[in-house]
BAFI-3210 file (N, C-alpha, C; in Angstrom, 3 decimals, decimal comma, padded with zeros to 6 digits):
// residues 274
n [1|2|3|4|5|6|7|8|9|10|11|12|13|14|15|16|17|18|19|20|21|22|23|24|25|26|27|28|29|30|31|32|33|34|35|36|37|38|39|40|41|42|43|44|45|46|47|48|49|50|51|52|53|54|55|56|57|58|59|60|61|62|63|64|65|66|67|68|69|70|71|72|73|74|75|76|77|78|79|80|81|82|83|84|85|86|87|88|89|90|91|92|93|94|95|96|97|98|99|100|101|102|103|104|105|106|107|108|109|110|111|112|113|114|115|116|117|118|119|120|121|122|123|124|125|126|127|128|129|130|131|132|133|134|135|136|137|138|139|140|141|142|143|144|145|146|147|148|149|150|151|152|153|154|155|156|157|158|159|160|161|162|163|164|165|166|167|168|169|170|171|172|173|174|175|176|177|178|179|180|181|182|183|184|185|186|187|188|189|190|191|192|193|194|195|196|197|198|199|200|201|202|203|204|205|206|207|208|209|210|211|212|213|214|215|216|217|218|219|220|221|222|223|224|225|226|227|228|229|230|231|232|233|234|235|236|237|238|239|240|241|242|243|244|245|246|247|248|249|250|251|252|253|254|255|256|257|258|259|260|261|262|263|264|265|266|267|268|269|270|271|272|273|274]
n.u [057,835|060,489|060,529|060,530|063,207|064,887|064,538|065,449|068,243|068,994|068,572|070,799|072,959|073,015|073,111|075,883|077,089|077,279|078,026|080,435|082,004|081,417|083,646|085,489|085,683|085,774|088,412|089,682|089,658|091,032|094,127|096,533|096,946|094,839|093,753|094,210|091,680|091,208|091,351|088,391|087,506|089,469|088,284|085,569|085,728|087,514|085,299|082,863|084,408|084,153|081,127|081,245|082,579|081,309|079,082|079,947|081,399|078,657|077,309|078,967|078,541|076,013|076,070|077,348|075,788|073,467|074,663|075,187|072,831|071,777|073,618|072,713|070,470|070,762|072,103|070,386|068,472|070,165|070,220|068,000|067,321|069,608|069,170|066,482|067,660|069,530|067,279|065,906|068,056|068,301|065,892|065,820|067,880|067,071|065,362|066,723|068,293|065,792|064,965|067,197|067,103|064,876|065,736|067,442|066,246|064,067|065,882|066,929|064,732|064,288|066,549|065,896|063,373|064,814|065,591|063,878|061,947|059,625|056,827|055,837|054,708|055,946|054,839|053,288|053,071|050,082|048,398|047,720|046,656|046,928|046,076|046,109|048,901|050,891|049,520|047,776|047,937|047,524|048,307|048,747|048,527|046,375|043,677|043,712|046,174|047,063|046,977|046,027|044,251|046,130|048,383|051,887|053,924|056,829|060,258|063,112|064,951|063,130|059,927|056,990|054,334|050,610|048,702|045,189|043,226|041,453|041,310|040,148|042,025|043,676|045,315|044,866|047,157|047,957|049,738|052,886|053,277|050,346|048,263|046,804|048,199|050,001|053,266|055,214|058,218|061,959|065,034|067,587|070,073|070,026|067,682|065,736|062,165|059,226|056,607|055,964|054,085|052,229|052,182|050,694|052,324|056,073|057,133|058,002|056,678|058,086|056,762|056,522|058,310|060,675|062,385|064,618|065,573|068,903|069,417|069,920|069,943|070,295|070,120|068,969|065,600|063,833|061,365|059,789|058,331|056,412|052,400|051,843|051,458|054,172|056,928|059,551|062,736|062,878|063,439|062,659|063,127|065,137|066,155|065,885|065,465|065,322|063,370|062,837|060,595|060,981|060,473|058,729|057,979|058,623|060,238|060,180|060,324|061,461|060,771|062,836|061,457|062,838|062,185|062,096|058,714|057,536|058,451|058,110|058,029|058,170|057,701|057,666|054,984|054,475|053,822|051,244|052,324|052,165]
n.v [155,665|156,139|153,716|152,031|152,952|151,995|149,252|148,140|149,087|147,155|144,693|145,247|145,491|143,089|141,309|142,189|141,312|138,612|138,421|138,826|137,067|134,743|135,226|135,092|132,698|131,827|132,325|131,125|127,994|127,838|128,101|126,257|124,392|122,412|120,668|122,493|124,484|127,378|130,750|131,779|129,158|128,631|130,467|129,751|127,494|128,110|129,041|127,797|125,538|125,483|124,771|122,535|120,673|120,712|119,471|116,584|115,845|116,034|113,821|111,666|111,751|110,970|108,635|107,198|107,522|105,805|103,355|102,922|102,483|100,224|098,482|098,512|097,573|094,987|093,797|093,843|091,627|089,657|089,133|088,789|086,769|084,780|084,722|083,621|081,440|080,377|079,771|078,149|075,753|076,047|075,095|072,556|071,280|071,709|069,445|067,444|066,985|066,224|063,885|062,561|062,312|060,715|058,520|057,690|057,530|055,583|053,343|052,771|051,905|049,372|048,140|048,049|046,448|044,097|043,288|042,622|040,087|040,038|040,013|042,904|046,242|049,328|052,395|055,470|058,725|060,480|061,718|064,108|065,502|068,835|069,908|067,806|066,995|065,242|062,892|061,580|059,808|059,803|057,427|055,604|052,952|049,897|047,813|046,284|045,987|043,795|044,942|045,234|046,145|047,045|046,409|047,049|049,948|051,102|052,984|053,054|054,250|054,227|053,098|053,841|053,944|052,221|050,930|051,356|051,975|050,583|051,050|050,126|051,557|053,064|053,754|054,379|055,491|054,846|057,499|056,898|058,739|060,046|060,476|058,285|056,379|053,145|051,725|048,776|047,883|047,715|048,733|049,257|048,460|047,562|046,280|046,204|046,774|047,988|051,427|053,262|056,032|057,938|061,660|063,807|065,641|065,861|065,235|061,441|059,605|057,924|055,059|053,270|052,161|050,240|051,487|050,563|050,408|051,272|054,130|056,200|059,358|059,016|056,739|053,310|052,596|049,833|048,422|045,399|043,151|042,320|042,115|041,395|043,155|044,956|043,696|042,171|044,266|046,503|050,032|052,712|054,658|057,296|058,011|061,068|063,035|062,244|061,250|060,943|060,677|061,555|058,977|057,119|054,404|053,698|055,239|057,800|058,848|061,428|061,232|060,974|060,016|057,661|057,812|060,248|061,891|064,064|064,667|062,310|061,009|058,309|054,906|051,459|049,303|046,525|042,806|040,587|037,259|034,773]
n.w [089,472|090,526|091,648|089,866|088,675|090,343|090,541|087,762|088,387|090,347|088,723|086,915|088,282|089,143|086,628|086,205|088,466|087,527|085,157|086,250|087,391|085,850|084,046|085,776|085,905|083,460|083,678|085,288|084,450|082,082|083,314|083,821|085,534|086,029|088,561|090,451|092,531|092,690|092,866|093,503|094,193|096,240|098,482|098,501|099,487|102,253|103,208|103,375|105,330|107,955|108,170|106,690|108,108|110,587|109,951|109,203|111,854|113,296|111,625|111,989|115,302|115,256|113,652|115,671|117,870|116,948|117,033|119,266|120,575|119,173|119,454|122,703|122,565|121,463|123,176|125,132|124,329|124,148|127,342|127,832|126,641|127,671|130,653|130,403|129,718|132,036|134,108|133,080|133,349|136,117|136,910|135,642|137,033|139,690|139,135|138,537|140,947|142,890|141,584|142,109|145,208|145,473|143,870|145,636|147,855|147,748|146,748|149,113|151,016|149,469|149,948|152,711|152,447|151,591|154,112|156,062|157,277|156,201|153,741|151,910|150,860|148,612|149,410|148,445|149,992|149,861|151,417|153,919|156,831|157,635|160,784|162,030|161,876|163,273|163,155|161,863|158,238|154,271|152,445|148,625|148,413|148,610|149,628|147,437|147,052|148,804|151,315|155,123|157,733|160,623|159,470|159,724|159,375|158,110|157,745|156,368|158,057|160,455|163,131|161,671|161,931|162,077|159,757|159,965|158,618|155,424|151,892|148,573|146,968|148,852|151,516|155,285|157,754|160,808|162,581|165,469|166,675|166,985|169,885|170,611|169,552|170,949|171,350|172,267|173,800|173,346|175,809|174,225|175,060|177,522|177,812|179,008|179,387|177,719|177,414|174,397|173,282|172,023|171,600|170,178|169,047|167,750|169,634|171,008|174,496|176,770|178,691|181,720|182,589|184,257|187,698|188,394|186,317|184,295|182,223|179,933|178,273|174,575|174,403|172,603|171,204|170,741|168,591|170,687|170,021|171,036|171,435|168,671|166,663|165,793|164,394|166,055|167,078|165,020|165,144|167,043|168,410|170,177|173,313|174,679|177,315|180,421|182,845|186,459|188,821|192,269|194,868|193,516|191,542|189,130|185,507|183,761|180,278|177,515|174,140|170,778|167,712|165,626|162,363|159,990|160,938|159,712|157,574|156,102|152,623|151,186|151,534|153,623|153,956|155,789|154,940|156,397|157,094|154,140]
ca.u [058,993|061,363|060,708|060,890|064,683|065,570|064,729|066,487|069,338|069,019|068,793|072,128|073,986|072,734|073,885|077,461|077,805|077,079|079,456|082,191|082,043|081,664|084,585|086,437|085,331|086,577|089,595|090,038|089,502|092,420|094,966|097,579|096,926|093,226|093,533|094,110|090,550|091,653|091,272|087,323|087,145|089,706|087,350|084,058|086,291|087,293|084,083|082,409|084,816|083,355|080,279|081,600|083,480|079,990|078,083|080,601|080,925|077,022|077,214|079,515|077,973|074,584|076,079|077,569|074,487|072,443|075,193|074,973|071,369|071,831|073,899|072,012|069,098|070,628|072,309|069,187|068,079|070,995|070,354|067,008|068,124|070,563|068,468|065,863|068,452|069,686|065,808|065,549|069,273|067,542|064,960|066,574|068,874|066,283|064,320|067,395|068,104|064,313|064,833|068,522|066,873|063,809|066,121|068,114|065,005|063,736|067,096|067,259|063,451|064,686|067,413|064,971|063,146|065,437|065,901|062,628|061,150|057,845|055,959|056,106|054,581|056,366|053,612|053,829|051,928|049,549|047,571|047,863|045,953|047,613|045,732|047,080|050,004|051,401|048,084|047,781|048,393|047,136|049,169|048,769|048,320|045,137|043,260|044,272|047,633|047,435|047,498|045,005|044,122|046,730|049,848|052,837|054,046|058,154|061,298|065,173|064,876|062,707|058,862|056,016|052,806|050,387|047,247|043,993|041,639|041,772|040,461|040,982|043,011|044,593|044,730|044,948|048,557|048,007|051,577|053,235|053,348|048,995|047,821|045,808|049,106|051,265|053,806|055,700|059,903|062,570|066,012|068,450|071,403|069,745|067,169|064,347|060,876|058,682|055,756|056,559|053,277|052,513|051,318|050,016|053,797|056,697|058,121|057,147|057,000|058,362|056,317|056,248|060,424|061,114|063,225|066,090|066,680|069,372|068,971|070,330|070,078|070,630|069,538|068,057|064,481|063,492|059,959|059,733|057,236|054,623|051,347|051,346|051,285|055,391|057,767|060,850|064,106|062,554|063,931|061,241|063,537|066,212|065,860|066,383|065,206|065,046|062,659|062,814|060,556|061,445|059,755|058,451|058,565|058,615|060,630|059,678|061,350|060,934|061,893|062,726|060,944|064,132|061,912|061,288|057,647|057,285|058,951|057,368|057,484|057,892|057,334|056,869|053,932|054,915|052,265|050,935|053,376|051,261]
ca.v [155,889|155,830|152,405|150,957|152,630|150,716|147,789|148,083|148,967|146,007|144,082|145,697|144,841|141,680|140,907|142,811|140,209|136,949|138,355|138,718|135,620|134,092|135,669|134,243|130,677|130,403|132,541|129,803|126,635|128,101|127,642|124,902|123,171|121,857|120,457|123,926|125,099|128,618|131,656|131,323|127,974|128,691|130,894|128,973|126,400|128,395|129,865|126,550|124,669|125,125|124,229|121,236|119,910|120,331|118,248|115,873|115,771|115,773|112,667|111,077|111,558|109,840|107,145|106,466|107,234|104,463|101,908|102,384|102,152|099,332|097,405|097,985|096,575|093,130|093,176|093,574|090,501|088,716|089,311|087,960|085,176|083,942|084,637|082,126|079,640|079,803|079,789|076,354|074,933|075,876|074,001|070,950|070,790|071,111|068,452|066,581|066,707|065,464|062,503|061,322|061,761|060,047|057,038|057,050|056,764|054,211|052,262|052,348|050,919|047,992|047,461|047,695|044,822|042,998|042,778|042,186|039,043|039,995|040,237|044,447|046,451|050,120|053,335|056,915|059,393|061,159|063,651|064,531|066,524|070,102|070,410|066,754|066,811|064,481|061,890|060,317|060,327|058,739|056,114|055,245|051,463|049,674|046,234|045,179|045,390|042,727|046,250|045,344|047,174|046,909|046,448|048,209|050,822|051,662|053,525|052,571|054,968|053,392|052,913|054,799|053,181|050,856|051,032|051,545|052,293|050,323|051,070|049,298|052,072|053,875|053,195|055,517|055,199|056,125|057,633|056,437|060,127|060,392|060,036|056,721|054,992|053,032|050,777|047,694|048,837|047,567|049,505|048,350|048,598|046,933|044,773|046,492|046,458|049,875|051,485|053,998|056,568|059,592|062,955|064,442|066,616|065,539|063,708|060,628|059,728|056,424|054,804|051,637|051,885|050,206|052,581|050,434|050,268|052,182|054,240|057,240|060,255|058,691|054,697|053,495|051,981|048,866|047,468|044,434|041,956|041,890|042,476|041,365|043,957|045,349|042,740|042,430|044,649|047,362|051,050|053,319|056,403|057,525|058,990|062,517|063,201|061,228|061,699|060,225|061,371|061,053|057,898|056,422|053,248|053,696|056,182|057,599|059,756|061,538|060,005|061,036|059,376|057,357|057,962|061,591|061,932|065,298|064,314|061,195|060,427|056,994|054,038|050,479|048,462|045,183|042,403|039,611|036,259|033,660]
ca.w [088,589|091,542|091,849|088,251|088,166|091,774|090,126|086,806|088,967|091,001|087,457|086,150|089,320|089,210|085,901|086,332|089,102|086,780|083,817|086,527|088,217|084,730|082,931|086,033|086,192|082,214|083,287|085,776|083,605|081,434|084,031|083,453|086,563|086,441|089,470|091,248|093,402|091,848|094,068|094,185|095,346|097,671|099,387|098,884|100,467|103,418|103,878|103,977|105,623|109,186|107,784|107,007|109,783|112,162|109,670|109,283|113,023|113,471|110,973|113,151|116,141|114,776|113,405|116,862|118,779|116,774|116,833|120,623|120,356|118,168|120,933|123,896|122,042|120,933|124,526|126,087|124,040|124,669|128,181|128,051|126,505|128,959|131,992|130,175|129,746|133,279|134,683|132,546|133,563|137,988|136,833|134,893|138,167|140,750|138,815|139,089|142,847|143,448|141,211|142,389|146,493|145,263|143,549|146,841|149,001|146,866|147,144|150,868|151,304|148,703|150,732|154,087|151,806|151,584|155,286|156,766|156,864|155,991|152,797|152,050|149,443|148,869|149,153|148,470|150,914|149,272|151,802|155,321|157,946|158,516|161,517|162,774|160,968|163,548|163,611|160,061|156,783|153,593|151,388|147,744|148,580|149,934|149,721|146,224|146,919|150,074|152,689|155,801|159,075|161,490|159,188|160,241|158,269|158,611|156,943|156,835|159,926|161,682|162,966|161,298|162,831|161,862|159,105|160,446|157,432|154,149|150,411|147,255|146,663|149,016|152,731|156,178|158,566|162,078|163,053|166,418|167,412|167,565|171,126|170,376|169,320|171,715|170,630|172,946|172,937|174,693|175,466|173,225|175,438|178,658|177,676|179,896|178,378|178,321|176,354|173,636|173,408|171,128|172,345|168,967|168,835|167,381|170,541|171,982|176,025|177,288|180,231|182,570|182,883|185,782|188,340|188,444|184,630|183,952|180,755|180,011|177,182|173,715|174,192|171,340|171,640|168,849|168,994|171,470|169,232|171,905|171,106|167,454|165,762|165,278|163,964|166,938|166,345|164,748|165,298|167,534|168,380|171,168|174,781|174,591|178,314|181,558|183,994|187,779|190,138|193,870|195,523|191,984|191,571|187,677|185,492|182,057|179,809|176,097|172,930|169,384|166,643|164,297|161,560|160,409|160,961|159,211|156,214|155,014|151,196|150,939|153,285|153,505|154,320|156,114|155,453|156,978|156,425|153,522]
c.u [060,289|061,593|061,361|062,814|065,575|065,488|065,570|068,126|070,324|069,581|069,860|073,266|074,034|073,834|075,582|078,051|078,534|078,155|080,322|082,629|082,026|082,723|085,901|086,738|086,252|087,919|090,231|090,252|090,500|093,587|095,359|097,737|095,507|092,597|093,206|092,668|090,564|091,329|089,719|086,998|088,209|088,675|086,467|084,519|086,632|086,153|083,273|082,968|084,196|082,127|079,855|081,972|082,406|079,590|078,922|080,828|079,624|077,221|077,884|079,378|076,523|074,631|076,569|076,620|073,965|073,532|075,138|073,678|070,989|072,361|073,598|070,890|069,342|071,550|071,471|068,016|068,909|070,705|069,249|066,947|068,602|070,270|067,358|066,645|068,830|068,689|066,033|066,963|068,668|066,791|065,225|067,302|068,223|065,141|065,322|067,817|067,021|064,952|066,117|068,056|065,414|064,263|066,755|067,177|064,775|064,995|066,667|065,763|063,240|065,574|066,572|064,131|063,625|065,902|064,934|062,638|059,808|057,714|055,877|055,716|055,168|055,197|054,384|052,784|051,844|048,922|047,849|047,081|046,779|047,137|046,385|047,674|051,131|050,853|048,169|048,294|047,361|048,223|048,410|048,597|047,201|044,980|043,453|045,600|047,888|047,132|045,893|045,202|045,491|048,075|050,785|053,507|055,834|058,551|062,079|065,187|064,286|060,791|057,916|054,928|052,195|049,093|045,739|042,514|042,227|040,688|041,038|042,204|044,364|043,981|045,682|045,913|048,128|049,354|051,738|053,055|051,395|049,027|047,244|047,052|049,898|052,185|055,052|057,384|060,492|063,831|067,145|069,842|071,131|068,598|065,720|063,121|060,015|057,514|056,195|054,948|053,633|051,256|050,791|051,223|054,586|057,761|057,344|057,162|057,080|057,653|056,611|057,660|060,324|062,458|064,573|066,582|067,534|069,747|069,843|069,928|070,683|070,696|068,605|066,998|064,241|061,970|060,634|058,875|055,866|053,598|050,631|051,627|052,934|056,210|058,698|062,071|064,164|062,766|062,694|061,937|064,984|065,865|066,255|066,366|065,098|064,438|062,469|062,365|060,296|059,841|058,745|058,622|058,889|059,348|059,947|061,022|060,821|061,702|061,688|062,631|062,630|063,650|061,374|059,291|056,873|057,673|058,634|056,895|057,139|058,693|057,072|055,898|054,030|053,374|051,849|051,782|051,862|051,223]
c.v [155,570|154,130|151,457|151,055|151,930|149,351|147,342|148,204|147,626|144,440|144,118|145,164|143,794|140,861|141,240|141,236|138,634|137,540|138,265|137,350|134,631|134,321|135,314|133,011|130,300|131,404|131,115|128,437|126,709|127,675|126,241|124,090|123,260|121,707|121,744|124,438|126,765|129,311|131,562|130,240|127,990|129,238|130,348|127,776|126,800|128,828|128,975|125,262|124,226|124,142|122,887|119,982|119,883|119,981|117,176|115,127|115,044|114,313|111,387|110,455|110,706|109,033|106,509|106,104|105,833|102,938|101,925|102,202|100,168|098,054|097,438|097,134|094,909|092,728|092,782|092,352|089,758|088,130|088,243|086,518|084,063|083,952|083,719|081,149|079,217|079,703|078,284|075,284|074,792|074,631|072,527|070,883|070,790|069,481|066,773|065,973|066,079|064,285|061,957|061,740|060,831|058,323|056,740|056,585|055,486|053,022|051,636|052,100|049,604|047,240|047,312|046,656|043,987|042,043|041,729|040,786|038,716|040,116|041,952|044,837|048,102|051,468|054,575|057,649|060,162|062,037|062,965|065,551|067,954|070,480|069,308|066,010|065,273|063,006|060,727|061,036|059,120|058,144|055,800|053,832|050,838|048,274|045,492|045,025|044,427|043,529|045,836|045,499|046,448|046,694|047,383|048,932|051,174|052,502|052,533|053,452|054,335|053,460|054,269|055,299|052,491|051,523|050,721|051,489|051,889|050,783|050,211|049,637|053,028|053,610|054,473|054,979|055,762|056,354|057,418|057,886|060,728|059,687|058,154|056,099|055,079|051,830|050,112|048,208|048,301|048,709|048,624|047,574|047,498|045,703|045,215|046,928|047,469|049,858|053,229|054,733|057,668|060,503|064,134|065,822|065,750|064,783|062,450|060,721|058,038|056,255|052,848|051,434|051,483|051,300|052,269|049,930|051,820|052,629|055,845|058,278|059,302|057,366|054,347|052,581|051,133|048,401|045,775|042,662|041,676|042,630|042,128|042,094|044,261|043,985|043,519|043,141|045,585|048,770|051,745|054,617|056,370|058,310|060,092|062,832|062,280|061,487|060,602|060,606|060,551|060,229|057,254|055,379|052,779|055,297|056,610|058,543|059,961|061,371|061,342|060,311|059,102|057,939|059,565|061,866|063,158|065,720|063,164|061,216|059,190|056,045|052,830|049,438|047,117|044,076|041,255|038,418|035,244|032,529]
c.w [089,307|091,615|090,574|088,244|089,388|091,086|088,837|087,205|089,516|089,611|087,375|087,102|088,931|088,126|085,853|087,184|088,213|085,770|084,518|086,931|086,899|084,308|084,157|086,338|084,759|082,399|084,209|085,456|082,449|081,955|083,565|084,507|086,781|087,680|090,504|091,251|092,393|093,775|094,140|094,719|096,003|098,895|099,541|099,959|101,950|104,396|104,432|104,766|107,389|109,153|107,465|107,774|110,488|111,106|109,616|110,899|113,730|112,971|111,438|114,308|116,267|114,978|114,731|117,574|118,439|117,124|118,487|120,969|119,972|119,509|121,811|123,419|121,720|122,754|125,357|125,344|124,159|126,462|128,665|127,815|127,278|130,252|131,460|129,769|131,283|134,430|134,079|133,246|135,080|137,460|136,483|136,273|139,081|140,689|138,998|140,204|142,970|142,698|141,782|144,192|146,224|144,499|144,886|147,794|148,702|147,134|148,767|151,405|150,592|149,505|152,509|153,606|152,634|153,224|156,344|156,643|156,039|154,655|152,670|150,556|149,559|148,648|149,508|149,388|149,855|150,053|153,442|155,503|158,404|159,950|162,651|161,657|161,665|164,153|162,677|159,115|155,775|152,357|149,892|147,492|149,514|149,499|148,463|145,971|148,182|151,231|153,690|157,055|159,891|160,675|159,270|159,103|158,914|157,460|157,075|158,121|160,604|161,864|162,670|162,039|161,992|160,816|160,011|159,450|156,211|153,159|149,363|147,394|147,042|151,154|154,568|157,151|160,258|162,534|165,053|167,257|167,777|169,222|171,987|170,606|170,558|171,326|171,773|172,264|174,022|174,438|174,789|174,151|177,045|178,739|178,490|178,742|178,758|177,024|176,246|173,467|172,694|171,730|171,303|168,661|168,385|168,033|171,014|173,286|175,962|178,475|180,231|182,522|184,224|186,414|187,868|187,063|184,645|182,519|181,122|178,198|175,742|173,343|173,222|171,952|170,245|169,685|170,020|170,831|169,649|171,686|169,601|166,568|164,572|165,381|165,610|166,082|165,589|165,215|165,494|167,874|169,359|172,153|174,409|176,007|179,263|182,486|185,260|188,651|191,768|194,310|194,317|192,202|189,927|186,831|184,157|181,471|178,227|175,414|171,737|168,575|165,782|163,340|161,211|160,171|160,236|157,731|155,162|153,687|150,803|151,783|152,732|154,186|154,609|155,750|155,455|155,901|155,670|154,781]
res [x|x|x|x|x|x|x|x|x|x|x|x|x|x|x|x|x|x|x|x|x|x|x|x|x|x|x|x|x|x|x|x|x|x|x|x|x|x|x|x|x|x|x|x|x|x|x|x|x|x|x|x|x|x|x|x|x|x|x|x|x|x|x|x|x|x|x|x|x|x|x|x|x|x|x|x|x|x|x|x|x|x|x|x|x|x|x|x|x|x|x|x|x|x|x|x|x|x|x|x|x|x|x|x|x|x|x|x|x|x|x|x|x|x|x|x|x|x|x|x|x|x|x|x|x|x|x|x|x|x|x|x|x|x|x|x|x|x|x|x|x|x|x|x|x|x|x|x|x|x|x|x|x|x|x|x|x|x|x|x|x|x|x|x|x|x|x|x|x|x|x|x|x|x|x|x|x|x|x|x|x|x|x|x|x|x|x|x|x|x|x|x|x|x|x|x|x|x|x|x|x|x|x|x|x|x|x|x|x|x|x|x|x|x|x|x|x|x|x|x|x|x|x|x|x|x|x|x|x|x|x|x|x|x|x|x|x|x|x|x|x|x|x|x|x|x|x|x|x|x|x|x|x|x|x|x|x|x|x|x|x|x|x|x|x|x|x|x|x|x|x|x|x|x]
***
């Protein structure tokens, strides 16, 4: 019983509320200024105005977050972007360097052509020995292009060594710097006549100098003609060292190869006059 009149109570309130709040909404909508909130929506307005301002805020703050979201994401595709363009531009420019020292080589063994006397066909090295790196090599040119044993092999720098092993297609260099090779040299500057020898390293050794040539550090050495093999006038290296030992009757001394021997791309093949 207690209960039923709590709740009829509750009822009666209830409704008391809704007639008042009604009977001042249409006293409010009477008013001669429409526009005017009245005195309840002033309050609903102050009451909720906090309420407002932090979602408004909040809504704010979102939309910022994503738009910075938004631009790291197309930066970090931009980014990618332009680090694969300047990966392809290295590449397009290293591909360029190789081809403008690969037309200049090429030039300056056209223009070593043109000098020679001889008959010359131009070959690319294709494989070498890492173990005797400073022995042989193999060439891209063999017996159907004219190339046979013993033809000398140069640069625009200077002497290579001579062919040893032919194929149709591709034929074997022994370099001046293997042990085997020795190659006939005079000094440029004096006229004395010597043998040029390789020690399987990257220097040569000069022998059979007579004492009383005088030679010194930086004399250039050209092939001599004798023996056949190297055309006369040909570039074989420069003294680096002088050696004289007491009561000798002969001096020697070590050379540097003109030609770089460690770098060999392309070379030409002198060959026998028709």
């Amino acid at each position: 019983m207690t209960e039923l009149l709590l709740a009829r109570r509750r009822a009666a309130v209830f409704l008391v509320l809704v007639l008042l709040t009604l009977v001042l909404l249409s006293s409010q909508t009477r008013t001669a200024d429409r526009r005017d909130a009245g005195l309840i929506g002033r309050a609903i307005l102050t009451v909720l105005w906090p309420v407002q301002a932090g979602m408004v805020r909040m809504a704010d703050g979102a939309a910022q977050t994503w738009q910075r979201f938004t631009e790291i994401g197309r930066l970090r595709v931009e980014n990618a972007r332009l680090r694969a363009e300047v990966e392809a531009l290295n590449r397009e420019v290293a591909q360029l360097r190789e081809a403008s020292a690969a037309v200049e080589r090429l030039e300056r063994l056209l223009a070593l052509r043109a000098q020679v006397s001889y008959r010359s066909v131009a070959a690319r090295v294709v494989g070498r020995d890492p173990a005797r790196w400073y022995s042989t090599m193999v060439v891209d040119r063999g017996g159907r292009d004219g190339v046979r044993p013993g033809a000398p092999v140069v640069t625009p720098e200077g002497v290579v060594g001579r062919v040893i092993e032919v194929t149709p297609f591709a034929s074997r260099v022994l370099l001046i710097a293997d042990s085997r090779s020795a190659v006939g040299v005079l000094v440029q500057s004096t006229r004395d006549a010597a043998v040029v020898e390789g020690r399987n390293t990257a220097a040569l050794h000069l022998k059979y100098l007579s004492r009383a040539a005088e030679i010194r550090r930086g004399d250039l050495l050209v092939t001599s003609g004798w023996g056949g093999v190297f055309p006369r006038g040909l570039v074989v290296g420069r003294i680096t060292t002088v050696e004289r030992e007491e009561g000798a009757l002969l001096q020697e001394a070590e050379v540097e190869p003109a030609a770089r021997l460690d770098r060999l791309e392309e070379l030409l093949i002198l060959l026998p006059r028709q």
